[in-house]
Each structure stands twice: as structure tokens, then as C-alpha cells.
N, C-alpha and C positions, 0 to 999 in steps of 0.2 A: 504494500500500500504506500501510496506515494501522501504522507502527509508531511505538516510543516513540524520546525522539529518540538517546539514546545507540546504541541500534540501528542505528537509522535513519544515521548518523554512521560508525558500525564499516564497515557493509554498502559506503558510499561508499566510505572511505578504502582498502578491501581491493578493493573491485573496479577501482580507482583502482590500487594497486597491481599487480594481476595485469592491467591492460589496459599500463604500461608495461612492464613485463617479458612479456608477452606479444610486445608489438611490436617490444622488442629483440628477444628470441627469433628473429622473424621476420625481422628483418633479419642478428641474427649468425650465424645457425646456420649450419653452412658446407651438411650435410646438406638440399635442397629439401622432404623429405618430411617431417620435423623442423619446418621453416618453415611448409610447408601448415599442419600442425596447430597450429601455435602459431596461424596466423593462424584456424583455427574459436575456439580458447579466446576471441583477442580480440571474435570476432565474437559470440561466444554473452556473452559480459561488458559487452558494449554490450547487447543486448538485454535483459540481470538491470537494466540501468541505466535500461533503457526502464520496466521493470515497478515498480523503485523509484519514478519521477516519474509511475504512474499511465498510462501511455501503453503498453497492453496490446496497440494496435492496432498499434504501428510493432516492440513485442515480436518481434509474430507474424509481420508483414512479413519483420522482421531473420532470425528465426530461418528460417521459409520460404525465402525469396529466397538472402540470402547466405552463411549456414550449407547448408542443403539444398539451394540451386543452384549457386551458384558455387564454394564453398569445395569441394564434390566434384566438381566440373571442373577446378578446380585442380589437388586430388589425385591426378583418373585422368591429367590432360596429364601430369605430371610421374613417373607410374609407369610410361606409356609411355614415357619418353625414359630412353636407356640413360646415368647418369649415367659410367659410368664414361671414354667416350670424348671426354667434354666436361671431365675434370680433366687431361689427358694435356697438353693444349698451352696449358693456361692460366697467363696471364703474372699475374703477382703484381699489379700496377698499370699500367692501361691508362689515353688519352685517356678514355674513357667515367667512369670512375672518378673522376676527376677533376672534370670536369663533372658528374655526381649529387654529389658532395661539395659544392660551390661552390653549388648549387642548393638542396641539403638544408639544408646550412650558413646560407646567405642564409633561407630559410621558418624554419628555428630561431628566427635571431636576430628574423625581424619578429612571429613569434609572441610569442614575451620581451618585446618591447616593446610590442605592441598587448596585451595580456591585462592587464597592471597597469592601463590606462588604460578599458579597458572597464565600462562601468556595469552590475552584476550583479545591480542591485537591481529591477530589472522582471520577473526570474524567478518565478515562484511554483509552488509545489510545491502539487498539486491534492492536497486531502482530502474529495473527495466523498466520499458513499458507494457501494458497488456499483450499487444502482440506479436512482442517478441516472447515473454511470459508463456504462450500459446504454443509458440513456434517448440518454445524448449522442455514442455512440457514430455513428449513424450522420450528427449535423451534426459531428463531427471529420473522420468520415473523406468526406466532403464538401469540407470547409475546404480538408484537406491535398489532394485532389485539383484544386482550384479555385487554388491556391497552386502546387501543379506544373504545371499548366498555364498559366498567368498569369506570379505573379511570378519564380518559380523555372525560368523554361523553358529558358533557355541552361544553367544548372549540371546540371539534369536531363538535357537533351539531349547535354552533355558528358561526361558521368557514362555515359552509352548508350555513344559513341561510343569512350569511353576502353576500356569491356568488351568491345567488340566488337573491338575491336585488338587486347585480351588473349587473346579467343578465338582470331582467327585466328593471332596468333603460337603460339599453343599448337598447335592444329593444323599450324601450316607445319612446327613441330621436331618433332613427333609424327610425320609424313611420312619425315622423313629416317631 
């Protein structure tokens, strides 16, 4: 998107904003269906992100795929399962708890210290115009497939495998 830069500046810092409190959202909310939906806001707020840096094609991926796949399987697992039998015998802090803490904790801190150190200056913000945008649509989405296939193939492939676990645990509580 060809905006002016203050715009362009606002647009970041506020979707910048509503993607971390989104994501708390989704971690503190105690309610699961409160959490589903915060996590479409973050999900659709990455894609406004996608469309600000020109990249229309991973927009529509984002919004298709994990807005309109996943983030409504979410929804419907978690509407099926009867929440209220799952607060009854829940202990305030468990072994598990502790462990996602210690994990979350540790990826916090190595974030914090890898992101100051990261060179940010190779990024560039594409100002084609629409029809050149058109023209190169179809060698991007080329690249990015040549790119997932190739250099990206374990993150991809684990990225599959991580959802498909999420599936079936959603399914195995859905059962009971």
C-alpha cells in the first residue's frame, strides 16, 4: 500500500499494539471462547500487516487458511467441550504450568536479546505499483513455494505436524 509515511507509521504502531494485547488476550483470558476470538483478531492483524508490506498474496493465504480454517476449528472444538466440568477439579498451579513458564520464560528472554542485535536494514518495504504488483504476483508466489519446499521444509513440515496434534487433541476432548 502506497500510503504517506505518518500513516503508514500510525497503521504499524496500532496494529503493533492490538497484535500484543491480542495475544495476551489469548493467553489470559480464563474464558476459551474469549481466547479463540482474540486469537482471529491477532490472526486477521497479521494479515492488515501483510497488506501494509504489499504482500497481498500471504494476506489472503493468512486470512483463508488461519482465520477461515483453523481459527473456526478452534472455535467449534472448544464449543463442543463442556467447559464447565473441566473448572471443577482444576488445581491452581500444576507441574505443566510450570514447565510452559520456564519455556515461555527462557523464548522471552532469547527473543530480548536476539532482536536488538538483528540487522533490520535488509528489509525493504515494496512501493510498486498495482501493476507491476500483478505482473509479479505469480514469480512470488513461485519463490514462496520453491522456499517451502526447499529451504523452509522442516519449519513447514513442523508447523503441519504441530496442527495436526492440535487437531487431534481437539477431537480426542470433543469425544469425551
Amino acid at each position: 500500500m502506497d500510503l504517506p509515511g505518518p500513516i503508514h507509521d500510525f497503521l504499524l504502531v496500532f496494529l503493533g499494539l492490538v497484535l500484543i494485547l491480542g495475544g495476551l488476550a489469548v493467553v489470559l483470558l480464563p474464558n476459551p471462547i474469549y481466547s479463540a476470538f482474540s486469537l482471529g483478531l491477532v490472526l486477521v492483524c497479521i494479515s492488515l500487516l501483510y497488506i501494509l508490506s504489499n504482500s497481498h498474496f500471504l494476506a489472503a493465504a493468512q486470512l483463508l487458511i488461519y482465520v477461515g480454517a483453523i481459527n473456526v476449528l478452534i472455535i467449534f472444538a472448544v464449543m463442543f467441550l463442556n467447559g464447565s466440568e473441566y473448572y471443577k477439579d482444576l488445581n491452581p498451579w500444576t507441574v505443566g504450568d510450570g514447565v510452559t513458564s520456564v519455556v515461555c520464560t527462557s523464548l522471552f528472554a532469547s527473543l530480548i536479546t536476539t532482536i536488538p542485535d538483528t540487522s533490520w536494514y535488509g528489509i525493504v518495504w515494496t512501493t510498486k505499483s498495482n501493476q507491476i504488483l500483478e505482473q509479479d504476483l505469480i514469480n512470488n508466489s513461485q519463490e514462496i513455494g520453491i522456499h517451502l519446499s526447499t529451504d523452509f521444509l522442516i519449519p513447514f513440515e513442523l508447523i503441519s505436524i504441530i496442527l495436526l496434534v492440535a487437531l487431534i487433541g481437539a477431537i480426542a476432548l470433543a469425544r469425551q
